[in-house]
Short mmCIF file of the C-alpha atoms (twelve columns), coordinates in Angstrom:
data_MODEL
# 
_entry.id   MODEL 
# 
loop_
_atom_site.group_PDB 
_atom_site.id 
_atom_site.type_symbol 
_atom_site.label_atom_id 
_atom_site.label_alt_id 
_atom_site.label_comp_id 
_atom_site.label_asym_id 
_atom_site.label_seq_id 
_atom_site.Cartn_x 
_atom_site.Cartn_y 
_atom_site.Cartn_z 
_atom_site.pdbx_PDB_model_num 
ATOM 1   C CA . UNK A 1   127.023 93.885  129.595 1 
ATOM 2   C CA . UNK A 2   125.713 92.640  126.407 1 
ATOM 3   C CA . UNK A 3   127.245 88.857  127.257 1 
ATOM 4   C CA . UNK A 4   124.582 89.239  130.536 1 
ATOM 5   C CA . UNK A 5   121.196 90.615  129.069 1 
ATOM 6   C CA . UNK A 6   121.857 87.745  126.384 1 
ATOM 7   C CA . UNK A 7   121.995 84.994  128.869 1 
ATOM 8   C CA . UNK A 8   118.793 86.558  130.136 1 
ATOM 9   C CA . UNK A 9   116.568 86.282  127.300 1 
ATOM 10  C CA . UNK A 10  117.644 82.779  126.450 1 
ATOM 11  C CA . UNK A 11  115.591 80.883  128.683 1 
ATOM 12  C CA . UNK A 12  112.611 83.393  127.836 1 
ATOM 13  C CA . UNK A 13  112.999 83.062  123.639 1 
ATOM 14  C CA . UNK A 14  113.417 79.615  124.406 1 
ATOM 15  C CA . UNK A 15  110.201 79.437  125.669 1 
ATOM 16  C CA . UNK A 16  108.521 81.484  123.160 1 
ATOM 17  C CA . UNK A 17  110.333 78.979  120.191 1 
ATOM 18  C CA . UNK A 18  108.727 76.344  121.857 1 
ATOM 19  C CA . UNK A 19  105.057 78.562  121.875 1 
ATOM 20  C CA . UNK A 20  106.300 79.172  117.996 1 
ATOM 21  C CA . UNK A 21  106.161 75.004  117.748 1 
ATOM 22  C CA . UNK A 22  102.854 74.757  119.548 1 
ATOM 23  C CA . UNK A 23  101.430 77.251  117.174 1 
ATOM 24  C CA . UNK A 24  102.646 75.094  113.863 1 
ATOM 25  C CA . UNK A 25  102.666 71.488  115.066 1 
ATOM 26  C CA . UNK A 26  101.251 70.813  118.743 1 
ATOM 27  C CA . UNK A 27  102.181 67.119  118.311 1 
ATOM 28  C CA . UNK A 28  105.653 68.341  118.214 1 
ATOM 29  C CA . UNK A 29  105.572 69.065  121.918 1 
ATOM 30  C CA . UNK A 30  103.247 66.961  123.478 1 
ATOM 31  C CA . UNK A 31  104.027 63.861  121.968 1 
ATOM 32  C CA . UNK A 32  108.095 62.244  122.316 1 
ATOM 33  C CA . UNK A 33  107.097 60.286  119.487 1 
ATOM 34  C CA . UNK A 34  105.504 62.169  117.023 1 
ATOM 35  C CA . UNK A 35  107.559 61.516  114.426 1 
ATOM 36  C CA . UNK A 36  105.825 58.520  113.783 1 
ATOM 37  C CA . UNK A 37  102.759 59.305  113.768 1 
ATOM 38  C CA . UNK A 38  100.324 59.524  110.799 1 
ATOM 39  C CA . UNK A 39  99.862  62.215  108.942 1 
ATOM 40  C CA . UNK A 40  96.550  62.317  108.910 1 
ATOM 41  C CA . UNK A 41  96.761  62.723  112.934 1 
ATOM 42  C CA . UNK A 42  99.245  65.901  112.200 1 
ATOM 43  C CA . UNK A 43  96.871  67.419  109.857 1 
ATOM 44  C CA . UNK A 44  93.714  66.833  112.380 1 
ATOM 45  C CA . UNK A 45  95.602  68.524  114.923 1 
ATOM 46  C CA . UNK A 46  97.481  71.273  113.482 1 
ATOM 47  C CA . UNK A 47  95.302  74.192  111.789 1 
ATOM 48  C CA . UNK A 48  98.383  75.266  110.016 1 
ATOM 49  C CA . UNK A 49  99.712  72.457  107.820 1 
ATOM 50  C CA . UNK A 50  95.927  71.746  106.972 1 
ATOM 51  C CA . UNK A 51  96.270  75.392  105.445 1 
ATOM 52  C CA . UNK A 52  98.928  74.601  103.827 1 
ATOM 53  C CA . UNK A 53  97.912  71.596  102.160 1 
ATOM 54  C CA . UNK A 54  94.736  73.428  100.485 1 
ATOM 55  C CA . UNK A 55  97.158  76.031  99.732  1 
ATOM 56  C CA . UNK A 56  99.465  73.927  98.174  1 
ATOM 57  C CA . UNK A 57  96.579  72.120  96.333  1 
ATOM 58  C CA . UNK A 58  95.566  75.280  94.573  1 
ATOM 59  C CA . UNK A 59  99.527  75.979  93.931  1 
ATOM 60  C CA . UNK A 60  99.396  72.419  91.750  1 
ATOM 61  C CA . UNK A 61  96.166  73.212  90.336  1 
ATOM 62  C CA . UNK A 62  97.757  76.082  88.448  1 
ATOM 63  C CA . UNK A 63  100.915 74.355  87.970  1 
ATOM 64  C CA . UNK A 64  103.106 76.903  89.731  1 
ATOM 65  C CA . UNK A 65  105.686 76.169  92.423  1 
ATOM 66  C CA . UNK A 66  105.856 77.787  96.260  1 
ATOM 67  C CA . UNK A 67  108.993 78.022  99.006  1 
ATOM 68  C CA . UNK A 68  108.076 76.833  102.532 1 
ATOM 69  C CA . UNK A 69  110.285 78.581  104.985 1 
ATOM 70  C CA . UNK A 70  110.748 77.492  108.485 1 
ATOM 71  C CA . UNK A 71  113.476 77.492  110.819 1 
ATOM 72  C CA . UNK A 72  112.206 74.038  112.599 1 
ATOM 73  C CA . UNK A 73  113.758 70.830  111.756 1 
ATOM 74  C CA . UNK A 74  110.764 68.614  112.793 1 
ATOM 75  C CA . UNK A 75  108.550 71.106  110.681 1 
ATOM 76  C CA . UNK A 76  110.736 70.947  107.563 1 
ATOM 77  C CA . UNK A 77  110.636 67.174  107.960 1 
ATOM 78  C CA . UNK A 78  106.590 67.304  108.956 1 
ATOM 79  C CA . UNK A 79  106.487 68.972  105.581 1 
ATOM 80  C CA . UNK A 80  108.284 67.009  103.550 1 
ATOM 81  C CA . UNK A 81  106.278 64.352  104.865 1 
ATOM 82  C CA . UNK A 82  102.631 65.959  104.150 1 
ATOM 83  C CA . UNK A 83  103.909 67.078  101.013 1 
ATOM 84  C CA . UNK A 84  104.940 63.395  99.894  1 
ATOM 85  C CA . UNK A 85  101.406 61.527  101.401 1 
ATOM 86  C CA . UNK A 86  99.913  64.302  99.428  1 
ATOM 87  C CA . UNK A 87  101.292 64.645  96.266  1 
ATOM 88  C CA . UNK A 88  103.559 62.232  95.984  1 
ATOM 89  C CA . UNK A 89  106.092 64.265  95.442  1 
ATOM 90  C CA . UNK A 90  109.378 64.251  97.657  1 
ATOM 91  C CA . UNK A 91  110.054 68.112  98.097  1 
ATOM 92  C CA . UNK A 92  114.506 69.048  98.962  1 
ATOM 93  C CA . UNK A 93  114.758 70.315  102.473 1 
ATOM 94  C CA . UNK A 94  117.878 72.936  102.326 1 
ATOM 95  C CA . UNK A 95  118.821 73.663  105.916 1 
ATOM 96  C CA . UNK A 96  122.055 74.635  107.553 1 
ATOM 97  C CA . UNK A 97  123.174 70.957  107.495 1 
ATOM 98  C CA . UNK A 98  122.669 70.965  103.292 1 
ATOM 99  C CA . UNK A 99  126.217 70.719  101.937 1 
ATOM 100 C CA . UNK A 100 127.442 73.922  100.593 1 
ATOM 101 C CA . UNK A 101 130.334 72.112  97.963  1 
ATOM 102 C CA . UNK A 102 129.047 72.454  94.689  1 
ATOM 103 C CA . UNK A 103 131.080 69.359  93.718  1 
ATOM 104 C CA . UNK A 104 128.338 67.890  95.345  1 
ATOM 105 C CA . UNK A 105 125.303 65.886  94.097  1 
ATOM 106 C CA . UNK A 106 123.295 66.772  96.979  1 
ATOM 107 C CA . UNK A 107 124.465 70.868  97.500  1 
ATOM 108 C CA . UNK A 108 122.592 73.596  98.144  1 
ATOM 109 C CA . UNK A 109 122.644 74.571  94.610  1 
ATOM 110 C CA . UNK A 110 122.298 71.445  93.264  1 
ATOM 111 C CA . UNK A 111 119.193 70.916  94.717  1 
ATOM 112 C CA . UNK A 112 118.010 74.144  94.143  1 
ATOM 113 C CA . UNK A 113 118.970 73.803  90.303  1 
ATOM 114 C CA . UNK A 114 117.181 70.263  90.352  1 
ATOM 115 C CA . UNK A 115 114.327 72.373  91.382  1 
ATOM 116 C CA . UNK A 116 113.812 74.998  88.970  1 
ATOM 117 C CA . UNK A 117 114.281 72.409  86.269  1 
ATOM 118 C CA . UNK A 118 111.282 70.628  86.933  1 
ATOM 119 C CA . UNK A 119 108.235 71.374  85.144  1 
ATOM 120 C CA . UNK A 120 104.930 72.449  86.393  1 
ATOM 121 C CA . UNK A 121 104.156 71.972  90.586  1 
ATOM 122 C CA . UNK A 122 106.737 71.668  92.875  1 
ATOM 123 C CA . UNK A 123 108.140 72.790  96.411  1 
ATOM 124 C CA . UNK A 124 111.131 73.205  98.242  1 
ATOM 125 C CA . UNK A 125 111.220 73.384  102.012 1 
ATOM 126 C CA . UNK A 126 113.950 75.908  103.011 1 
ATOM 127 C CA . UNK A 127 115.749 77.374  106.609 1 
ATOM 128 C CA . UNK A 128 114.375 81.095  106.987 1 
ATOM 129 C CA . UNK A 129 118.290 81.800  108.245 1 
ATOM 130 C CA . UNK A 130 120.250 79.290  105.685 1 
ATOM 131 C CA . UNK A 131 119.181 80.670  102.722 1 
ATOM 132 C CA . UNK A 132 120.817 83.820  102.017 1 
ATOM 133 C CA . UNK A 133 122.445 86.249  99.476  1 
ATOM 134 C CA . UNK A 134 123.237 84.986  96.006  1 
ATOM 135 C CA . UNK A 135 120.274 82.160  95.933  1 
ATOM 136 C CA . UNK A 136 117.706 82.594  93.392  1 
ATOM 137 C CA . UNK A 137 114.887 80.805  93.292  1 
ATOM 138 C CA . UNK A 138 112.902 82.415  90.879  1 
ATOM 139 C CA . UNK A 139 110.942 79.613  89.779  1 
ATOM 140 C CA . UNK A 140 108.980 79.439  92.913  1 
ATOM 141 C CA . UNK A 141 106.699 82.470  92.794  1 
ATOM 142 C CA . UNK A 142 104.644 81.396  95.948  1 
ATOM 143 C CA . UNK A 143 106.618 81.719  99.070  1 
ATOM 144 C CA . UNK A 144 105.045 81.067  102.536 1 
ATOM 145 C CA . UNK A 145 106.320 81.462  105.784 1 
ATOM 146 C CA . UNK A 146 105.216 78.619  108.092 1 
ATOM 147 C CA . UNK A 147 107.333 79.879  111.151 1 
ATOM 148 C CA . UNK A 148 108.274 83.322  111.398 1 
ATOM 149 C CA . UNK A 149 111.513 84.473  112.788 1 
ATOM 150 C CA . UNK A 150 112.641 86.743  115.254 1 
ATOM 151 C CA . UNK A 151 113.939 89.272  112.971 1 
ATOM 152 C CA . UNK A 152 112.175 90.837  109.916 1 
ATOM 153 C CA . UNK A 153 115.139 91.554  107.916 1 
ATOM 154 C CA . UNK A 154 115.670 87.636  107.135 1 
ATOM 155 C CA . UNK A 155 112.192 87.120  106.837 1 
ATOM 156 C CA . UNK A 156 112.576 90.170  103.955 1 
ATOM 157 C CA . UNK A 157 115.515 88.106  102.664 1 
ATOM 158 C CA . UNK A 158 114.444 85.210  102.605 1 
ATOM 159 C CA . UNK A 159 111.140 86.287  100.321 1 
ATOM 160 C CA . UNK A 160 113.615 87.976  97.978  1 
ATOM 161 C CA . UNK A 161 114.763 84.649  96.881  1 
ATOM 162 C CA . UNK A 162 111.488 84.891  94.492  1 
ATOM 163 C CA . UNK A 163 112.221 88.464  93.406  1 
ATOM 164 C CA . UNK A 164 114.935 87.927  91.216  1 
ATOM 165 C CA . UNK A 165 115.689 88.700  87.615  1 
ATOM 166 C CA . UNK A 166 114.336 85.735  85.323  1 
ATOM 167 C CA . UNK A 167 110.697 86.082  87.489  1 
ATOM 168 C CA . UNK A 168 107.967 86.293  85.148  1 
ATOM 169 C CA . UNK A 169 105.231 85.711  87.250  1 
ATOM 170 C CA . UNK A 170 102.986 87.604  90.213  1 
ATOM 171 C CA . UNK A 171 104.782 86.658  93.211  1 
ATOM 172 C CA . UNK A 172 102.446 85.701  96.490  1 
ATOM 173 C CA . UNK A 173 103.558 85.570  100.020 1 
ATOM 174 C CA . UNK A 174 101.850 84.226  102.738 1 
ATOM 175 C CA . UNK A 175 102.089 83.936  106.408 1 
ATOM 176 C CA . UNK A 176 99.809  81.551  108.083 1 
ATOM 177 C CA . UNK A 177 98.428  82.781  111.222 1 
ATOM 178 C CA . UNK A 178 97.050  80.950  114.343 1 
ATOM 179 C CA . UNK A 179 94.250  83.318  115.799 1 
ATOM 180 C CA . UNK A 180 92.401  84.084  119.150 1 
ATOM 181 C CA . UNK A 181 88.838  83.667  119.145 1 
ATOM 182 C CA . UNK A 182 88.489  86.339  121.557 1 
ATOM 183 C CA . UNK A 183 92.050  86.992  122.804 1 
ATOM 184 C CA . UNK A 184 95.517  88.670  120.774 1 
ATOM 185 C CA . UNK A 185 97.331  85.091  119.904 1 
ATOM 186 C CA . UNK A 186 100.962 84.352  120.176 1 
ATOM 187 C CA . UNK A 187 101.685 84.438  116.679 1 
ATOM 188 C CA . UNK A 188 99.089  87.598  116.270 1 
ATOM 189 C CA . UNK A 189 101.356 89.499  118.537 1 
ATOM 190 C CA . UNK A 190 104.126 88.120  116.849 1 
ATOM 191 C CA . UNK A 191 103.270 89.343  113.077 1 
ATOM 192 C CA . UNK A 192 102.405 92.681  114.912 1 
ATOM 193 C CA . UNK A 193 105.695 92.940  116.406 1 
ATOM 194 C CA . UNK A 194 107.887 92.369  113.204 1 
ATOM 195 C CA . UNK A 195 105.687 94.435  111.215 1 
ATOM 196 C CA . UNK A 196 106.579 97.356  113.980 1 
ATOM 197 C CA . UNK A 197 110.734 96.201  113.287 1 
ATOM 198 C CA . UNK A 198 110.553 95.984  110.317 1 
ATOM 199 C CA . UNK A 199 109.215 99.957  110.302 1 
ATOM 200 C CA . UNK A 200 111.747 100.959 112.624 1 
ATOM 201 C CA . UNK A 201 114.428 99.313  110.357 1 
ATOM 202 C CA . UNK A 202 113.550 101.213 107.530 1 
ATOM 203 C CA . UNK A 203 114.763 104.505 109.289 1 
ATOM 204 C CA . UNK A 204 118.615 103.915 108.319 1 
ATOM 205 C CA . UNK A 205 119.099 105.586 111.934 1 
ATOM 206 C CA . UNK A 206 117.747 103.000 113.795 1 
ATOM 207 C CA . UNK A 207 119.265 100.159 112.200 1 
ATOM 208 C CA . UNK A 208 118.538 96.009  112.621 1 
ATOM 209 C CA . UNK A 209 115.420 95.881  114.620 1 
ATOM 210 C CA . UNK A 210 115.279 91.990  116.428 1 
ATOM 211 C CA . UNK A 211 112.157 90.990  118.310 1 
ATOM 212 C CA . UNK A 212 113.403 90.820  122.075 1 
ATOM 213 C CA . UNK A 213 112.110 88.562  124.997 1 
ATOM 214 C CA . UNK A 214 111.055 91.849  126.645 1 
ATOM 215 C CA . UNK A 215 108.273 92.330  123.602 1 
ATOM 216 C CA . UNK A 216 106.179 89.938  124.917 1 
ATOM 217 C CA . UNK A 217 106.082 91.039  128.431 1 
ATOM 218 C CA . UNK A 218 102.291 90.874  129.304 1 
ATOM 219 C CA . UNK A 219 101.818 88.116  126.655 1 
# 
């Protein structure tokens, strides 16, 4: 039943979240502590948030704003971090935990109003599956996806957030890839495989098209 093949893949998706981490923030695994740790040590050791530093640098050199979508808690806080020895500037992290009451100071809309507000460079760190219909963040016309999910159609959503009406600019998406020198990477295989989904989903037939544990057989 569908109860049983789920409890199968668990262990095995679990496995390839943690190869997701590895890919974005090694330190995240192999050290208990890395947390602390400088951030200069994160950047030396993870390919990907020195990417996205230079991108971000060209991003303020234009005085434009960019979304940074990832599902990870340590990476939205890794960010935030980077982003504030950087920059100095303390980006909102909106995650599942983000209060949804807009009586609040500190909502999900709150911050997100705070954030279009500002003028010039800015950027918001945001969950890839918190951040749904009816949020517009059309301020932000760069939107990058540090950790990609298992299933296309929220990565799709998610990017729409820039695409609303009130965007002026050329909106840029990115999606930061950790390569094989001489071998198909984890995260190569993985952009392949949600580019094939998100193909198949586009036949109204075939419906929702989520990346499976049995994809990466052979990985």
């Amino acid at each position: 039943c569908a109860s049983d093949e789920e409890g199968r893949q668990a262990p095995i998706l679990a496995l390839l979240s943690r190869l997701r981490m590895i890919c974005a923030n090694p330190l995240s695994v192999v050290s208990g502590d890395h947390e602390s740790k400088p951030i200069t040590e994160h950047l030396s050791t993870s390919p990907k948030l020195a990417w996205l530093m230079s991108r971000l640098e060209e991003i303020r050199r234009v005085g434009q704003k960019a979304i940074v979508f990832t599902e990870f808690r340590d990476i939205q806080r890794l960010i935030q971090r980077a982003v504030t020895s950087r920059f100095g500037y303390v980006p909102q992290i909106i995650n599942g935990s983000t209060a949804v009451d807009a009586g609040s100071d500190v909502s999900r809309q709150r911050l997100i109003d705070r954030f279009q507000e500002e003028l010039g460079f800015g950027v918001i760190v945001l969950s890839t599956t918190a951040v749904g219909f009816g949020v517009n963040i059309q301020a932000a016309n760069h939107v990058i996806h540090f950790t990609r999910p298992w299933n296309p159609a929220k990565e799709d959503q998610a990017t729409d957030r820039a695409y609303r009406i009130g965007q002026r600019k050329d909106v840029f998406v990115y999606y930061p890839t950790i390569t094989g020198a001489d071998f198909e990477s984890f995260e190569e295989r993985l952009a392949k495989l949600l580019e094939s989904k998100r193909e198949l989903s586009r036949d109204m037939l075939a419906g929702t098209q989520e990346i499976t544990a049995e994809d990466f057989l052979g990985i």
